[in-house]
C-alpha positions in Angstrom: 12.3 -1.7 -13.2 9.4 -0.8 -11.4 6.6 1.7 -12.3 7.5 4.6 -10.0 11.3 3.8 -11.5 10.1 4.2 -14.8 8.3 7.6 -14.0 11.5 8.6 -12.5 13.6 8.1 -15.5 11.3 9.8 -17.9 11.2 12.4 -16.0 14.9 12.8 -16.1 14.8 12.2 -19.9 12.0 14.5 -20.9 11.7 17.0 -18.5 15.2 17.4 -17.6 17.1 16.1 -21.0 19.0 13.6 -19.4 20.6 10.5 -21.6 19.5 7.3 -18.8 20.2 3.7 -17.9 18.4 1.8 -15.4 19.2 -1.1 -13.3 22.7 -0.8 -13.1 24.3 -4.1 -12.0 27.2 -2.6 -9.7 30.3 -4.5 -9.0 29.2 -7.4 -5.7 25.6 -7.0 -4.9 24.6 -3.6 -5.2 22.3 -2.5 -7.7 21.8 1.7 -9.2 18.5 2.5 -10.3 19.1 5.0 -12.7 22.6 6.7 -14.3 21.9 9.7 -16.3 24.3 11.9 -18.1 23.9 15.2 -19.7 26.2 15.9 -22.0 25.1 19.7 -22.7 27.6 21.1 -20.1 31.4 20.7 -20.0 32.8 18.6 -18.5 29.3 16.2 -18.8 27.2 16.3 -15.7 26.6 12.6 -14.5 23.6 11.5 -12.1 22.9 9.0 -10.0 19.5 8.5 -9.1 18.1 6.3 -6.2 14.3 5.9 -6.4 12.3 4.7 -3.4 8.7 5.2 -3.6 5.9 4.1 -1.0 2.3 4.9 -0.9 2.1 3.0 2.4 1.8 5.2 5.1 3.7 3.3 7.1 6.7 3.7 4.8 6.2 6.6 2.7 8.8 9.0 4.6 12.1 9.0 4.1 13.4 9.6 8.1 16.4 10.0 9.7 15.6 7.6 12.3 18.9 5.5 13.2 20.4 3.3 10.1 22.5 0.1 11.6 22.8 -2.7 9.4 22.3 -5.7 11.9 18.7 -4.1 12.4 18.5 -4.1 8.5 19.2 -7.7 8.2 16.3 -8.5 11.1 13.2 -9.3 9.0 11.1 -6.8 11.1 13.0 -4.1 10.5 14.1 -4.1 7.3 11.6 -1.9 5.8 11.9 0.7 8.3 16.0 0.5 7.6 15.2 1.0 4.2 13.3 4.1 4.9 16.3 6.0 6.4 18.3 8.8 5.2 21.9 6.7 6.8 20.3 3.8 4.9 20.5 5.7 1.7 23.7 7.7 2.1 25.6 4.6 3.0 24.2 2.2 0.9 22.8 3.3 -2.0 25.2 6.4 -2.6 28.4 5.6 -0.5 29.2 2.1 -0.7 32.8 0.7 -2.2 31.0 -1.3 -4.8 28.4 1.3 -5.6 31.5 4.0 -6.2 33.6 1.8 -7.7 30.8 0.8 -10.6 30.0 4.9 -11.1 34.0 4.8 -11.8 34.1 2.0 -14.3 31.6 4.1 -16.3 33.8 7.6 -16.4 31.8 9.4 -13.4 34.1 11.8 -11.7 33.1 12.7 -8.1 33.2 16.3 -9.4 30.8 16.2 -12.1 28.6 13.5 -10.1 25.0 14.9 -8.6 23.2 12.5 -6.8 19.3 12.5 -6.1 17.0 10.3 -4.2 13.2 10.3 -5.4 10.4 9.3 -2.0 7.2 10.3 -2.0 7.6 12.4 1.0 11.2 13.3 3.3 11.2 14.2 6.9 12.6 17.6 7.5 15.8 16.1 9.2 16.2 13.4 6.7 16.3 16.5 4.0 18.9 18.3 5.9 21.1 14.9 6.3 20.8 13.7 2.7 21.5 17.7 1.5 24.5 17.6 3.9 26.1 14.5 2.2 25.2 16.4 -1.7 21.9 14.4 -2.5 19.1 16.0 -3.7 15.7 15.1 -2.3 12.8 15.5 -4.7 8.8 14.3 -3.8 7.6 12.2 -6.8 4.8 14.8 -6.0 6.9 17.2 -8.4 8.3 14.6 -10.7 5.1 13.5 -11.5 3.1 16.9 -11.9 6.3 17.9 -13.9 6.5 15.0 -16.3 2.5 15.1 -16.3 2.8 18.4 -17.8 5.4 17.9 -20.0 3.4 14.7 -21.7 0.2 16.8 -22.2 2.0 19.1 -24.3 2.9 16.3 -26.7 1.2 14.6 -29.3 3.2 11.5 -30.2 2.4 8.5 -28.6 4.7 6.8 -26.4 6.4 3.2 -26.4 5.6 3.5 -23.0 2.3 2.5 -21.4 3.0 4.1 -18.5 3.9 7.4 -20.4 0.9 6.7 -22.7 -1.2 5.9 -19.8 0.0 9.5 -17.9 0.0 11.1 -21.4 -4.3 9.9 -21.9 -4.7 10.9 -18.5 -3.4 14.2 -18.6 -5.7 15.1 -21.5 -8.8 13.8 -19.9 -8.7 15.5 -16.8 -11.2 18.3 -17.8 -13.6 16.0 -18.6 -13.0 13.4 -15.7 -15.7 12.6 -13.2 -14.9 14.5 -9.2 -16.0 10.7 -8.2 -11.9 9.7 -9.6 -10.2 11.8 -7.0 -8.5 9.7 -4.4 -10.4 11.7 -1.6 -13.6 10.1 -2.9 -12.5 6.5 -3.2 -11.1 6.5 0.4 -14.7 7.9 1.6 -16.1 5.4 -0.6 -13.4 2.4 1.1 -14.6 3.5 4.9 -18.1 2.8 4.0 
C-alpha cells in the first residue's frame, strides 16, 4: 500500500467511521485498493474505494479522454490510459473478476458505493464516473479532512504517516512561510 493509499484509508476510518481492508487480491489479476464497510446502517453500507493519486502534472487529472485497452498495453500510453474515467469504470469498478471478488465477500450491488480518490478530475470525467455511481473526491479534501480530524486528537498513532500528519498539523502556527510549496518551487527555478 502506498502513502496516498494509506491517507485514503484513514480517512475512511477516522473521518468517515468506516471498518477497511486494503489490497484486496481479486479473483485473476485484479487488485481493490481499499473495501470498507459500515455497519451502522441497515442493511451495512459496503465501499469500494479506487485510489489513484499523482502530483505529476502530467498525470494528476483524472480525464475522460478515450479508454481502449490495446493503447493501455502500448508502453507509451499506459499512463495516460490509466488516467481515464473509462479506464477506471471498466477496470477498476466493472470488471468480472473485480465484481465477482466484492461478491465472495457479501457486497450486494445495492448496498455497494463506490469512490475513486485523484488529486484533481476533469469536469467530464466527474460527470462520466457520477453517471456510472462513483463518487469522485480530490485528496485535496481527504487530506484537509483527515488533517483536521488528527489535530484534534492526542494519542499517538501506529502510523507514521498519521503521526507524521498528526505533528504537522500542530506545528503549523509556528511553521516558517519559507515551507509552503509556493516558495520551494521559486526557490527550484532559481
Amino acid at each position: 500500500m502506498n502513502a496516498a493509499e494509506h491517507i485514503v484509508e484513514a480517512y475512511f476510518r477516522y473521518v468517515r467511521g468506516v471498518f477497511t481492508k486494503t489490497s484486496i487480491r481479486a479473483v485473476g489479476q485484479a487488485e481493490l485498493d481499499i473495501v470498507g464497510v459500515d455497519p451502522r446502517k441497515s442493511p451495512a453500507t459496503f465501499f469500494h474505494i479506487e485510489s489513484s493519486v499523482s502530483i505529476s502534472s502530467s498525470y494528476s487529472k483524472i480525464t475522460n479522454k478515450p479508454y481502449t485497452p490495446i493503447d493501455e498495453k502500448q508502453r507509451q500510453e499506459k499512463a495516460g490510459q490509466r488516467r481515464t474515467a473509462g479506464f477506471f469504470i471498466k477496470k477498476k469498478f466493472n470488471a468480472p473478476d473485480v465484481l465477482a471478488t466484492l461478491r465472495q465477500i457479501g457486497c450486494k450491488k445495492q448496498n455497494l458505493k463506490k469512490v475513486l480518490v485523484s488529486w484533481e478530475f476533469d469536469a467530464d470525467a466527474r460527470k462520466a464516473l457520477e453517471k456510472k455511481g462513483i463518487e469522485c473526491l480530490t485528496m485535496i479534501k481527504i487530506f484537509q479532512e483527515l488533517a483536521d480530524r488528527l489535530a484534534e486528537e492526542t494519542c499517538d498513532f501506529d502510523s507514521q504517516i498519521l503521526r507524521t500528519i498528526q505533528l504537522f498539523t500542530r506545528s503549523q502556527p509556528h511553521m516558517p512561510k519559507i515551507y509552503s510549496v509556493h516558495k520551494i518551487r521559486q526557490r527550484k527555478k532559481k
